[in-house]
C-alpha positions in Angstrom: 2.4 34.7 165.4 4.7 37.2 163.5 4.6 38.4 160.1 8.5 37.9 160.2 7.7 33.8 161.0 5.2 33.5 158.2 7.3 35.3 156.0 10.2 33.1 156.4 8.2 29.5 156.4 6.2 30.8 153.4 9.9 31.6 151.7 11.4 28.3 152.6 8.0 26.6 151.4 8.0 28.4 148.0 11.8 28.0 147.3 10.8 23.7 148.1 8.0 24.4 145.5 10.3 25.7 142.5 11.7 21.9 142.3 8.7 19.6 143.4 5.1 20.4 143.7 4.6 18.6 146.6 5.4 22.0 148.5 2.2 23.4 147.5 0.3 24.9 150.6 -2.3 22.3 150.5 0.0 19.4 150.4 2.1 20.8 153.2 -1.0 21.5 155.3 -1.9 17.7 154.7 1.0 16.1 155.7 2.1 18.0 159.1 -1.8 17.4 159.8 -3.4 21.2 159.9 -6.1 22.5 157.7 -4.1 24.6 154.4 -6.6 27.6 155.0 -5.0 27.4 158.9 -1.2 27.5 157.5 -2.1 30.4 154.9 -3.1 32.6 157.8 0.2 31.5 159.8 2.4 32.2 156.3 0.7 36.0 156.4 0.8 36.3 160.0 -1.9 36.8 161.3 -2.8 35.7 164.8 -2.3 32.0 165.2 -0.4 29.4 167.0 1.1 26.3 166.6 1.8 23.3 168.8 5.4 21.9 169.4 4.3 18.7 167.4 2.9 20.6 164.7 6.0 23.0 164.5 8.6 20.1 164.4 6.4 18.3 161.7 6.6 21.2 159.7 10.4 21.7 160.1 11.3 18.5 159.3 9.0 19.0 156.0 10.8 22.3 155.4 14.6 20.9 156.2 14.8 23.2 158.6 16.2 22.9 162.7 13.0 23.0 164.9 14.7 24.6 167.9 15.2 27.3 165.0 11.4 27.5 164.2 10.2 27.0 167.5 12.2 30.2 168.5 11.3 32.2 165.7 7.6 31.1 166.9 8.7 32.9 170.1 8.7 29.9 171.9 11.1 27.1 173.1 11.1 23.2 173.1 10.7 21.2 176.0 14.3 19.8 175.7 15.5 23.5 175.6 13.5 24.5 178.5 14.8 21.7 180.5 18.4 22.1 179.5 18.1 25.6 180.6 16.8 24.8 183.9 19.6 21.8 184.2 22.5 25.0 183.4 20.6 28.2 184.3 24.3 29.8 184.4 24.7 29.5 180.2 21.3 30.7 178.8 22.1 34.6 180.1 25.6 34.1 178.8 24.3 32.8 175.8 21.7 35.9 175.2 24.8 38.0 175.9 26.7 36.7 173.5 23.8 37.1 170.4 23.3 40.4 171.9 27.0 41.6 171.7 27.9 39.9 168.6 28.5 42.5 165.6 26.9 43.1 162.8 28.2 44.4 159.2 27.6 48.0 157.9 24.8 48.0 155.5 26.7 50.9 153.6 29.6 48.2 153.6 27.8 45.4 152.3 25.6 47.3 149.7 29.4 48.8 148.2 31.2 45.4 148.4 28.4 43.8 146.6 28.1 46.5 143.8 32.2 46.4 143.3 31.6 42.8 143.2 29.6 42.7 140.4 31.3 41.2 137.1 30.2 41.7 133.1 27.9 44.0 134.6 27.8 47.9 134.8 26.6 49.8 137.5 25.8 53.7 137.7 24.0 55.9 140.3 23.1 59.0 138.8 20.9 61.9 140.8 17.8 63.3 139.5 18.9 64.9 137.0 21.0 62.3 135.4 24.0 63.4 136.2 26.4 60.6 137.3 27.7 60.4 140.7 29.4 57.2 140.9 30.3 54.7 138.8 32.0 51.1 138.0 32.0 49.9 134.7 34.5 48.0 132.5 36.8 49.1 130.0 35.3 53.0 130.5 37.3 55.3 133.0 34.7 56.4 136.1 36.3 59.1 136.7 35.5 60.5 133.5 32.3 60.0 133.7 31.1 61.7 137.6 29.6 64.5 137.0 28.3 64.7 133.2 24.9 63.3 132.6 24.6 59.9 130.9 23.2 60.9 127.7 26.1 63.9 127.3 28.2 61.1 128.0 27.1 58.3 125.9 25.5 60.2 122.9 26.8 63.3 122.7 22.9 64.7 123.0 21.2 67.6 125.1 18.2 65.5 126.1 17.5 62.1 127.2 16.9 59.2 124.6 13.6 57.7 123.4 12.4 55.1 126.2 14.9 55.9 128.4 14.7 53.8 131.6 16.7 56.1 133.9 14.1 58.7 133.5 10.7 56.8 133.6 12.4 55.5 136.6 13.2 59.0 137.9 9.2 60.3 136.9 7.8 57.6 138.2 9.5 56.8 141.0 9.7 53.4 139.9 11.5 50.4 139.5 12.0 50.6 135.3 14.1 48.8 132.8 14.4 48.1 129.0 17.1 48.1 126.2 19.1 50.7 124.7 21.2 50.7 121.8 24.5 52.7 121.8 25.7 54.8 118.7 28.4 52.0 118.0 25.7 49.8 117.3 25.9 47.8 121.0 22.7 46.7 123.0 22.7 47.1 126.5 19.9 45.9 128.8 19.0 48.7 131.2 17.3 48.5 135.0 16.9 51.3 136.8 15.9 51.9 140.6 14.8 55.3 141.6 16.7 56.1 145.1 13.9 57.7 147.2 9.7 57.8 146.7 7.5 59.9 145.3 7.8 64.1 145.3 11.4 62.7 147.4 12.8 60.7 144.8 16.6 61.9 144.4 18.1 59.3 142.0 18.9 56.0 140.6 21.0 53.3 140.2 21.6 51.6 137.4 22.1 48.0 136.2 23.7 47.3 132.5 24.5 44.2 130.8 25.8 43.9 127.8 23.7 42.0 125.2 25.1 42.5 121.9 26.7 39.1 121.3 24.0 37.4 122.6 21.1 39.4 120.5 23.7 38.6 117.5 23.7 34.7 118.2 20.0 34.6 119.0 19.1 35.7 115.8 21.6 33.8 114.0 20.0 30.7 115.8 16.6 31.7 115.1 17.3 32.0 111.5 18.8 28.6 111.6 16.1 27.1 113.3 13.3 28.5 111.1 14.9 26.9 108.1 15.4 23.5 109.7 11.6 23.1 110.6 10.6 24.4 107.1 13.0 21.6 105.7 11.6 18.8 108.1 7.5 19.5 107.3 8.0 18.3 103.9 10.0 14.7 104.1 7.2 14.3 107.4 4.3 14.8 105.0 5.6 12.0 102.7 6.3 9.9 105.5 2.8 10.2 106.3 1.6 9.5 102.8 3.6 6.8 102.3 2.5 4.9 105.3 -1.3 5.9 104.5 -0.5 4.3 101.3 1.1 0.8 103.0 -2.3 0.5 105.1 -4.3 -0.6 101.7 -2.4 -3.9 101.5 -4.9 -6.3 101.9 -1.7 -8.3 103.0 -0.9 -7.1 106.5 -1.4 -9.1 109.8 -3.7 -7.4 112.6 -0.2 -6.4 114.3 1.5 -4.5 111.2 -1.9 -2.8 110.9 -1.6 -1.5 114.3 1.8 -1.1 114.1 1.4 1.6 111.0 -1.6 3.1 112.8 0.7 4.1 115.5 3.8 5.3 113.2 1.1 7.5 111.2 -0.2 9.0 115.0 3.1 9.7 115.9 4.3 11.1 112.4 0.9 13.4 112.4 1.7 14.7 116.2 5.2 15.7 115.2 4.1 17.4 112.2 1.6 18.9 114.3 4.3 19.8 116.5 6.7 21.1 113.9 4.2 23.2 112.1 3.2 25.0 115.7 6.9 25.9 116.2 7.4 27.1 112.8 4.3 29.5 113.3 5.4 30.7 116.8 8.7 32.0 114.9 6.7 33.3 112.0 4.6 35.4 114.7 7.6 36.7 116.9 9.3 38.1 114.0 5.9 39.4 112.2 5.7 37.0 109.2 3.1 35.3 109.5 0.3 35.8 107.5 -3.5 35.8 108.9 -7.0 35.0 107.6 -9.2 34.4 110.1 -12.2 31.9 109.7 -15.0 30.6 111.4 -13.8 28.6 114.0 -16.5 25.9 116.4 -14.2 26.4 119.3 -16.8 23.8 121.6 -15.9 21.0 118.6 -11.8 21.8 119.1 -12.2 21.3 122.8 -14.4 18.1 122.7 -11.4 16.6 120.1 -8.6 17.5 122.3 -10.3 16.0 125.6 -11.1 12.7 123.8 -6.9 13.2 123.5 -6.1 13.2 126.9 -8.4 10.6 128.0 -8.1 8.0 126.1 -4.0 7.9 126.7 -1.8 6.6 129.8 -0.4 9.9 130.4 -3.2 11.8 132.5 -4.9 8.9 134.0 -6.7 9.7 137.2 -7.1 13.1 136.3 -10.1 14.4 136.0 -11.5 16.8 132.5 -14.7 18.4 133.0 -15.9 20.5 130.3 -18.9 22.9 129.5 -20.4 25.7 127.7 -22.5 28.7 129.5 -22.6 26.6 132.7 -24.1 23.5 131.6 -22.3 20.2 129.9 -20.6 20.5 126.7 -22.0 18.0 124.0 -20.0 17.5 120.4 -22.7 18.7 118.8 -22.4 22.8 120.7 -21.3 25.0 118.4 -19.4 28.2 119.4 -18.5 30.1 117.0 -14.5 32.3 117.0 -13.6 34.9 114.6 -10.3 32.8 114.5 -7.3 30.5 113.2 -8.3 27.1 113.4 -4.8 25.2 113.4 -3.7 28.3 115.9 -6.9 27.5 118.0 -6.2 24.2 118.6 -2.7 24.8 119.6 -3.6 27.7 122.1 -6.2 25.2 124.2 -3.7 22.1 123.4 -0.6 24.3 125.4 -3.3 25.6 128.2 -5.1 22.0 128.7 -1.6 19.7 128.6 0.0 22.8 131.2 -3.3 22.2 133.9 -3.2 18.5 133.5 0.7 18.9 134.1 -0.5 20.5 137.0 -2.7 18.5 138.4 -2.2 14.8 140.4 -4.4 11.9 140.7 -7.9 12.9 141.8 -8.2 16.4 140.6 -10.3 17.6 138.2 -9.0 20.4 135.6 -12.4 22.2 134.4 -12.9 23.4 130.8 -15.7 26.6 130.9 -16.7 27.7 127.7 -18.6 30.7 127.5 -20.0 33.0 124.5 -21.6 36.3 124.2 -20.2 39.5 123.0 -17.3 36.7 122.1 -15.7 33.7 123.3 -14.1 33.0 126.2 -12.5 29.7 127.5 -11.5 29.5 131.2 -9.1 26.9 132.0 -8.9 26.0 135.6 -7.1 23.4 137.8 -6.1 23.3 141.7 -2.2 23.7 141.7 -1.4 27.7 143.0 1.1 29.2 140.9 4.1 30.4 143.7 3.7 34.3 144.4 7.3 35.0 142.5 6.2 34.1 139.1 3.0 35.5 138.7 4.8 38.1 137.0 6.3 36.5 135.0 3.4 33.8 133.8 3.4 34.5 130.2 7.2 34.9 129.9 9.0 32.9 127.5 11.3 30.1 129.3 9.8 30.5 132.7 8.6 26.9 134.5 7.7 25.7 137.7 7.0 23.0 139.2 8.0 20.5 136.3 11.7 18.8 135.7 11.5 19.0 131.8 9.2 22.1 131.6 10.5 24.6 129.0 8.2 27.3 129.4 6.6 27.4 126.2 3.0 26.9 126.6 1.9 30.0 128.8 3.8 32.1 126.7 3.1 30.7 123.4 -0.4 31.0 124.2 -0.5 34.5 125.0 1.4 35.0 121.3 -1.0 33.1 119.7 -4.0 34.6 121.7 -2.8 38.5 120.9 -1.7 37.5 117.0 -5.8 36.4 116.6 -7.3 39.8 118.0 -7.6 38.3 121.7 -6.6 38.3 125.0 -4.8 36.6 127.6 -5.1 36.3 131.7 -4.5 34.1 134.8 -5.6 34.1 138.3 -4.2 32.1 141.2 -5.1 31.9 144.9 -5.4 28.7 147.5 -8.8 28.6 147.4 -9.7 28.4 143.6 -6.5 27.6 142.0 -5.2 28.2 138.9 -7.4 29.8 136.1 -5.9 31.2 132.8 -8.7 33.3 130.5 -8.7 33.2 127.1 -10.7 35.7 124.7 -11.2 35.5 121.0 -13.6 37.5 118.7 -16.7 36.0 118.5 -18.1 35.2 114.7 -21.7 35.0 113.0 -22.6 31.0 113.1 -22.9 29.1 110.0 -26.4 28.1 108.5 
């Protein structure tokens, strides 16, 4: 079986996957009735074969036409091979025609794309940055060929700090970052080196303007750090003030539970306003930090007797431990940490592999301490291949409708601002596992 047919089921599989988890490997493997270690080795082509039945169960789970896989599996359906021998006269006319049928210039399509390209510059320079082509907008092209870009732009004899075009160029390298013009613009830089290696001859260039944007983002930021500031305090009074309702000797048994839940649910969106507040205090460096002595086994034990006792993970399964055996409430574990950060950093990685996981899993919670602490995370779901990059980026999801891509990311913020560290690994047969480190701390008498 070709690479070229794995390649292109694993593609259509994984685009599926961005919008419903169902798509996972494992879950596909299920339903069209193979083994998911069988249809890992077919999506990296190795050798391999599929049945007719087993090829149109997994087109119809793909969308796709299974005359269309069943050829790309250099074979053909029965109805095909019997339609062929009904008209034997149209299948060489029909070969013919594919055959004979012509095919656009790459050189074409690679220049009508680039001139295509709106709100966006585009540059190739060679490898010495002088510019050989260009299309940008509102700057004449022609005045540019020939010069070197940071002649051109800044009026300098070398290139500028951080410059991507030339990391690109050295490293032969895809490399990108932003740059800020004399004027006071941003522009957000990729460049692709044209060539490999010692043969590297030069780049093009992507460039998008970003001022406004970096303008409005900080004006919003800004905004928004003063609006949570403003909310913690009336939320603390509301809490207080239903704290002081409960000591009415008055109340039925239903307004007792009734304010039990409104003080739950004022306490979590404190909880929740006070983490956001901090997450904007740490991006823009202004957040102060004292670490303490943090029992990191009692913080997990708290947040699992969370998730089980409510509706919303039910089925799922939370096993927990410390240096390979069960974790009790009474383990301590000491972290040179944050305590309120701590909590929010295991809260975002537990609620993201429940998330993650269906009815019948188990999500595991390994706690482990030596030199330091370490907590490893782990559930079944496989994050796709294209975003493993991107993991710990801000606003990257998968898999989830109302997913904001907050809690990797905020993690890893969180993680870093404490002195620790921060990884993932993801494969069909073990899952999903994120690793967290923290500085481990003397235990308390």
């Amino acid at each position: 079986m070709s690479i070229l047919f794995g390649n292109y089921i694993r593609g259509r599989r994984e685009s599926l996957r961005k919008d419903n988890p169902e798509y996972s490997i494992r879950r596909v493997a299920k339903r069209i009735g193979i083994h998911h270690s069988y249809l890992s080795k077919v999506e990296r082509g190795e050798p391999a074969s599929f049945s007719e039945r087993t090829v149109k169960a997994l087109a119809k789970e793909l969308e796709e036409d299974p005359d269309l896989l069943m050829a790309m599996n250099g074979k053909i359906s029965e109805e095909i091979r019997r339609a062929i021998f009904d008209v034997p006269e149209l299948f060489p006319c029909f070969v013919r025609h594919i055959k004979s049928s012509p095919r656009p210039d790459a050189g074409q399509c690679e220049l009508a794309v680039l001139r295509s390209l709106r709100d966006m510059s585009v540059v190739q320079m060679d490898s010495s940055m002088r510019i050989v082509w260009a299309k940008t907008d509102g700057t004449c092209s022609r005045c540019m060929e020939g010069r070197k870009c940071y002649e051109f732009l800044y009026d300098s004899g070398e290139p500028c700090a951080g410059c991507p075009t030339l990391e690109a160029l050295q490293k032969g390298e895809y490399a990108g970052g932003e740059i800020r013009l004399p004027n006071g613009d941003v522009r957000l830089v990729g460049s692709t080196p044209l060539g490999r290696g010692a043969q590297v001859t030069g780049a093009i260039n992507f460039a998008v303007d970003v001022s406004s944007g970096k303008k409005r983002e900080h004006v919003r930021r800004e905004a928004e750090a003063m609006m949570l500031h403003d909310i913690r305090s009336p939320l603390a009074g509301l809490i207080g003030m239903i704290r002081t309702m409960q000591y009415d000797t008055n109340l039925t048994s239903m307004q007792v539970a009734d304010l039990a839940m409104m003080e739950r649910a004022a306490e979590e969106l404190l909880t929740q306003v006070s983490g956001a507040l901090d997450m904007q205090l740490i991006e823009n460096g202004q957040l102060p930090y004292t670490p303490g002595t943090v029992n990191v086994g009692e913080l997990i034990c708290l947040l699992a007797k969370g998730f089980t006792a409510g509706e919303r993970f039910r089925g799922v399964d939370l096993s927990l431990s410390v240096n390979g055996r069960p974790l009790a409430s009474e383990d301590r574990v000491w972290a040179r940490a944050d305590s309120g950060l701590t909590m929010r950093l295991l809260s975002n990685l537990m609620t993201n592999a429940m998330e993650a996981s269906g009815a019948g899993d188990t999500v595991q919670v390994r706690l482990e301490n030596g030199s330091g602490v370490r907590v490893k995370v782990s559930n079944p779901a496989v994050v796709p291949q294209e975003m493993r990059s991107r993991f710990f980026e801000k606003s990257v999801s998968w898999g989830k409708t109302n997913g904001f891509g907050l809690g990797t990311y905020g993690a890893k913020l969180m993680a870093e601002f404490m002195n620790g560290s921060i990884d993932f690994t993801s494969n069909e047969a073990d899952g999903t596992t994120v690793t967290v480190s923290l500085p481990g701390a003397v235990a308390r008498a």
